[in-house]
DRENTORKOL-3810 file (N, C-alpha, C; in nm, 4 decimals):
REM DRENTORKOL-3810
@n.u->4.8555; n.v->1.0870; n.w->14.4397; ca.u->4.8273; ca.v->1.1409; ca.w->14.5719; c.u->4.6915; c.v->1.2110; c.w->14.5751
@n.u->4.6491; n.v->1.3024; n.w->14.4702; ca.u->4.5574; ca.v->1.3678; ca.w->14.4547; c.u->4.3989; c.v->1.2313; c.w->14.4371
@n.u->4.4163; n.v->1.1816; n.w->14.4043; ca.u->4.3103; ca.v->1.0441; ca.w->14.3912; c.u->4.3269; c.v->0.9918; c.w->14.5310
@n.u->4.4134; n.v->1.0127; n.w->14.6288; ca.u->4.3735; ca.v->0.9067; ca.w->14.7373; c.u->4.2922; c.v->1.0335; c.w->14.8143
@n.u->4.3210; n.v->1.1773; n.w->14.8345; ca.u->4.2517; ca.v->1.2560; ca.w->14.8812; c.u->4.0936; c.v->1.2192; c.w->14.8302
@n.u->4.0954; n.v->1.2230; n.w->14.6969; ca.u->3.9559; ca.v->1.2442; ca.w->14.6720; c.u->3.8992; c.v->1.1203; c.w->14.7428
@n.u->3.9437; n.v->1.0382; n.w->14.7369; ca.u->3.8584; ca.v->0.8814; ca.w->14.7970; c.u->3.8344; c.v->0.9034; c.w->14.9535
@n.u->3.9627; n.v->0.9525; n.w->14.9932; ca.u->3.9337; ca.v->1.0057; ca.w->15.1495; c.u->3.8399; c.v->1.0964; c.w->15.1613
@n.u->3.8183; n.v->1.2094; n.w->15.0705; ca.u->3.7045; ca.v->1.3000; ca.w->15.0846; c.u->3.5648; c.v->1.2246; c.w->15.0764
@n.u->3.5464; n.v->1.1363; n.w->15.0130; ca.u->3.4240; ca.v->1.0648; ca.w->14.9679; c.u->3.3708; c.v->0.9983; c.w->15.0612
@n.u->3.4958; n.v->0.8745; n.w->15.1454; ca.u->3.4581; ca.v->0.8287; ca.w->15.2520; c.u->3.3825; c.v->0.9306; c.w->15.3785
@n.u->3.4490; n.v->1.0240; n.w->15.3399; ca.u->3.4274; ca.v->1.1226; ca.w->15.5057; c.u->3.2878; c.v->1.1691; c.w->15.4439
@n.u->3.2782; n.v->1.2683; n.w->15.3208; ca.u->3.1246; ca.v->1.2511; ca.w->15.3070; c.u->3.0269; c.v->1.1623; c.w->15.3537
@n.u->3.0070; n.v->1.0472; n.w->15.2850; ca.u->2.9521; ca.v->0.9644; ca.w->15.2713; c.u->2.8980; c.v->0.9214; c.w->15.4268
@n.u->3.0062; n.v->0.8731; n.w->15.4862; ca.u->3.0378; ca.v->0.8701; ca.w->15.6272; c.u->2.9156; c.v->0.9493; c.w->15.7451
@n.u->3.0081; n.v->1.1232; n.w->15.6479; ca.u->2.8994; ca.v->1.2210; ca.w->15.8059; c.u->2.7526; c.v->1.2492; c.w->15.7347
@n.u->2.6958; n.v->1.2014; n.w->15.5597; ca.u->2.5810; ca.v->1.2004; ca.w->15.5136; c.u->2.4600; c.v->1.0448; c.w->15.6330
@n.u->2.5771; n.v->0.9647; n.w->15.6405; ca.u->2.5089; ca.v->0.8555; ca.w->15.7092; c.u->2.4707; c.v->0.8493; c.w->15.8189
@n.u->2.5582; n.v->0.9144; n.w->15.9375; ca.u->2.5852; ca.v->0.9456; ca.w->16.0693; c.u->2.4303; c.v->1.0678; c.w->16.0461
@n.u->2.4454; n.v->1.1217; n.w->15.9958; ca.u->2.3270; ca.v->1.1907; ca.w->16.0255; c.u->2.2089; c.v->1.2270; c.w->15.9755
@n.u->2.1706; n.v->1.1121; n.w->15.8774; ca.u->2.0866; ca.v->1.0379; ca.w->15.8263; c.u->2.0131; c.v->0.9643; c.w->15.9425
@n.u->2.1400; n.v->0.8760; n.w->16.0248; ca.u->2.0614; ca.v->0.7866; ca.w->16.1521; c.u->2.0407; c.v->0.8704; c.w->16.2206
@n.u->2.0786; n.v->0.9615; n.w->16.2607; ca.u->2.0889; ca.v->1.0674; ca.w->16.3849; c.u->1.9670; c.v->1.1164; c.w->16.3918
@n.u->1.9134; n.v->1.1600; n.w->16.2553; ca.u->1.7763; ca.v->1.3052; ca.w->16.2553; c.u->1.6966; c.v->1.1972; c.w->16.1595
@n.u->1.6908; n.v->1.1039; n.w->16.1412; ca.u->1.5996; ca.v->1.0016; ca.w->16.0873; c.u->1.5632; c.v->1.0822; c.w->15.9323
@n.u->1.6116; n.v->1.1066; n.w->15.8986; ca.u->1.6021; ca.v->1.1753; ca.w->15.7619; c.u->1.4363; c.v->1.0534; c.w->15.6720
@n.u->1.3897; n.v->1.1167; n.w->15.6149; ca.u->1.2878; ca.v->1.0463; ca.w->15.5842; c.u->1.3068; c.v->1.0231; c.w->15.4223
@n.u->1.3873; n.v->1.1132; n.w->15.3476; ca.u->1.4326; ca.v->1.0606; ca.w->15.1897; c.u->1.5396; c.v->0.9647; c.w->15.2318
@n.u->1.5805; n.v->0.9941; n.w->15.3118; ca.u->1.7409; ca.v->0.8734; ca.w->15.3132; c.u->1.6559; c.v->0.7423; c.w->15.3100
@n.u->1.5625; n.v->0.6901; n.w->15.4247; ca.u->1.5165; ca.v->0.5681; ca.w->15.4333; c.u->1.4431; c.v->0.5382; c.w->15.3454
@n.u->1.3413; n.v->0.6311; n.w->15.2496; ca.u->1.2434; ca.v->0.5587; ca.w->15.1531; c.u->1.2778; c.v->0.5785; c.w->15.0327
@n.u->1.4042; n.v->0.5780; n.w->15.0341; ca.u->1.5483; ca.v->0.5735; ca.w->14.8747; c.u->1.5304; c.v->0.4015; c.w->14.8919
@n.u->1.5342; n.v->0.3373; n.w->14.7045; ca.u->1.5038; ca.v->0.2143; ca.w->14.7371; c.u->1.6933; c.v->0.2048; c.w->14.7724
@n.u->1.7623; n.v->0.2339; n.w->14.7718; ca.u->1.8795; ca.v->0.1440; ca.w->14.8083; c.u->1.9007; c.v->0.1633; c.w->14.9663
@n.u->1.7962; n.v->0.1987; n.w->15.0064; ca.u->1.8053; ca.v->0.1750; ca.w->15.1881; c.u->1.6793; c.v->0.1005; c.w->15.2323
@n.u->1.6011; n.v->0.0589; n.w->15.1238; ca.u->1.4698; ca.v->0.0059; ca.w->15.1417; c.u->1.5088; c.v->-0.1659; c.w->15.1880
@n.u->1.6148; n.v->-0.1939; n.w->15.1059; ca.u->1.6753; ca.v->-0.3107; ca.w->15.1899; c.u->1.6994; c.v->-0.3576; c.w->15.2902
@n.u->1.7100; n.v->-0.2686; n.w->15.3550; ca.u->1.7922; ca.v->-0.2817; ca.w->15.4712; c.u->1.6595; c.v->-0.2682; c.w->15.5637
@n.u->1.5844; n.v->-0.1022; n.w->15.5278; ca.u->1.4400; ca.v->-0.1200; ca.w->15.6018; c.u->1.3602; c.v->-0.2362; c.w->15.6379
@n.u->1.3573; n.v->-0.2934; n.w->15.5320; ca.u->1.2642; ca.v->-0.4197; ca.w->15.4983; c.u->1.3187; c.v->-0.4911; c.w->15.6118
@n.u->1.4506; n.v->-0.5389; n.w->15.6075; ca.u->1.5314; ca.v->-0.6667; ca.w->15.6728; c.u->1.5078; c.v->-0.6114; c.w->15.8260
@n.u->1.5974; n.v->-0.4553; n.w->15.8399; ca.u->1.5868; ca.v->-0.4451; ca.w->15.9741; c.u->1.4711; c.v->-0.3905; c.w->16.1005
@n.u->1.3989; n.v->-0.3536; n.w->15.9982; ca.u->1.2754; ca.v->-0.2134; ca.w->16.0166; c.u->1.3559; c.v->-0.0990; c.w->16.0170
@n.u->1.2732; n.v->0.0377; n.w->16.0324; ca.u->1.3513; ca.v->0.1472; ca.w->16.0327; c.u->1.4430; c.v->0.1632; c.w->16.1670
@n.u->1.4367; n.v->0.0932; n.w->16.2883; ca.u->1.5191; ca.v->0.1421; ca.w->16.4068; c.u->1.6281; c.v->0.0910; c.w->16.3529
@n.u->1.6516; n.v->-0.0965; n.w->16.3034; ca.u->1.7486; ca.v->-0.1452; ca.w->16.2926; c.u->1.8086; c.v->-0.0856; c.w->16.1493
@n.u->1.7515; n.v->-0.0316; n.w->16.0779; ca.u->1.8616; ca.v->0.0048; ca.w->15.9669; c.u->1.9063; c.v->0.1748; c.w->16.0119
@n.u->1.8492; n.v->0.2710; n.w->16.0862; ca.u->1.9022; ca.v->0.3648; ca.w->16.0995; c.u->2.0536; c.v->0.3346; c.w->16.2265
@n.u->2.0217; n.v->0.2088; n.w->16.2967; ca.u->2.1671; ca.v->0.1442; ca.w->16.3829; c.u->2.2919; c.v->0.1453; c.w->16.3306
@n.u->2.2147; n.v->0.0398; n.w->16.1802; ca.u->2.3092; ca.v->-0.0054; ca.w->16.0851; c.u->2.3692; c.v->0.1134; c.w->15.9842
@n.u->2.3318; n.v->0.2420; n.w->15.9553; ca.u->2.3824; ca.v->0.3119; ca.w->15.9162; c.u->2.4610; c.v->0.4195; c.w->15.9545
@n.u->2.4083; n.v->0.4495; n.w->16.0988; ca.u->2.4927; ca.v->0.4688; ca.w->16.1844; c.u->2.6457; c.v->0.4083; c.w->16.1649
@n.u->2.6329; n.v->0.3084; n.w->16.2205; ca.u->2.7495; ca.v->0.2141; ca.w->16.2699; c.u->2.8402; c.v->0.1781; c.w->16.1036
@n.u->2.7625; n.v->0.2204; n.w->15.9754; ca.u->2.8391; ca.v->0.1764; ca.w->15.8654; c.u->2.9146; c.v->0.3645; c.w->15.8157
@n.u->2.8086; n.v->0.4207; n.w->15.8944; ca.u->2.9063; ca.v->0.6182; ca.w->15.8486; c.u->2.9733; c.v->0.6413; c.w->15.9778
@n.u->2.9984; n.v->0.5796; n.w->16.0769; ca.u->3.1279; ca.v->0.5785; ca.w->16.1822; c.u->3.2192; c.v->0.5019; c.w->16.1234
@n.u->3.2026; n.v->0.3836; n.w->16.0549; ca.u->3.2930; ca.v->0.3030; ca.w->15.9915; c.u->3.3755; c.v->0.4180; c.w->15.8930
@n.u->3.3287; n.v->0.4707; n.w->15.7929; ca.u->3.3056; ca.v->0.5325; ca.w->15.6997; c.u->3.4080; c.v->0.6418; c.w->15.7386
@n.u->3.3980; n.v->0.7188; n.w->15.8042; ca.u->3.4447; ca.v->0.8222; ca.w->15.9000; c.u->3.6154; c.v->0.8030; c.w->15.9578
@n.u->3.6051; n.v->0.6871; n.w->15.9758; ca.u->3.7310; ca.v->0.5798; ca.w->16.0817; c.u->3.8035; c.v->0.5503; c.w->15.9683
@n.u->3.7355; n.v->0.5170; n.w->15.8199; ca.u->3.8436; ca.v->0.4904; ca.w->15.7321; c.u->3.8861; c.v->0.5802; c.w->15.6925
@n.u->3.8275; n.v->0.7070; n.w->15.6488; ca.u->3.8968; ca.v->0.8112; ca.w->15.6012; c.u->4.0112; c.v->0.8575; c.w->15.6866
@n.u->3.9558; n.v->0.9022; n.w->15.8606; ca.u->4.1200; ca.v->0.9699; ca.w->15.8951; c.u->4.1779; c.v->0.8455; c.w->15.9417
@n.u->4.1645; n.v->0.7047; n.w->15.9262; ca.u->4.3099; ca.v->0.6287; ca.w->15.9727; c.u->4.3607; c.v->0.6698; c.w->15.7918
@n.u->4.2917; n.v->0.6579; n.w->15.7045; ca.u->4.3747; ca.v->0.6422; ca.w->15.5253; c.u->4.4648; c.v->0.7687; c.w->15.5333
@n.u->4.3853; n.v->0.9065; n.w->15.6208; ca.u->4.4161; ca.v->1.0238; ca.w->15.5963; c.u->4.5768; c.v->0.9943; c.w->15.7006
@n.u->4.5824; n.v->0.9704; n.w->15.7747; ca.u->4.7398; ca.v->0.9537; ca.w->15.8350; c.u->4.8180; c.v->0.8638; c.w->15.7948
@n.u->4.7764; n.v->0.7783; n.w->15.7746; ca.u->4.8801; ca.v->0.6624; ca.w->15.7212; c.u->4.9483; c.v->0.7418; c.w->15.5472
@n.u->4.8163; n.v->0.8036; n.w->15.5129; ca.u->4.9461; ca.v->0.8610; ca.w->15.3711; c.u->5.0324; c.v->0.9706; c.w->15.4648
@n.u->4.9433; n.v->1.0668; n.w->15.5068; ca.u->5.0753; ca.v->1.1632; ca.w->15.5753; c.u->5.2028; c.v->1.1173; c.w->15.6385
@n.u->5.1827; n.v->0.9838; n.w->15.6659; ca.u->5.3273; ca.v->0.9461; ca.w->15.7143; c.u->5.4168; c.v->0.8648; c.w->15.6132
@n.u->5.3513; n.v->0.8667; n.w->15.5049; ca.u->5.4429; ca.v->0.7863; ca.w->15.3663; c.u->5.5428; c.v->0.9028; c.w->15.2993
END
C-alpha cells in the first residue's frame, strides 16, 4: 500500500512540476536536454502545450489511482 502512495505522490509531483513549467515558461525546464526533444520537434510554444497537457495527464492519474485504492 505504502509503494502505491509513493507512485501516486510522484505522479502528482511530476504532474504539478510540468503544469507549471508550461505555465511560467521556466527556462531550465526547456534547455534540459530531455525536453530539448520535444523543443526541437515542437518549438518552444508546441512543447510547453505538450507538457502542459502530459502534467494534467500526470495529475488525472494520480487522484483517479488515489480513489480507486481508497475504495479497495
Amino acid at each position: 500500500m505504502i509503494l502505491h502512495n509513493v507512485v501516486q505522490v510522484i505522479f502528482l509531483m511530476s504532474g504539478i512540476v510540468s503544469v507549471l513549467a508550461s505555465l511560467l515558461d521556466w527556462d531550465w525546464f526547456f534547455t534540459a536536454d530531455n525536453a530539448g526533444f520535444l523543443v526541437k520537434r515542437l518549438g518552444r510554444k508546441g512543447a510547453r502545450l505538450a507538457y502542459g497537457a502530459i502534467g494534467v495527464a500526470f495529475i488525472a492519474a494520480a487522484v483517479y489511482f488515489y480513489y480507486k485504492m481508497k475504495n479497495i
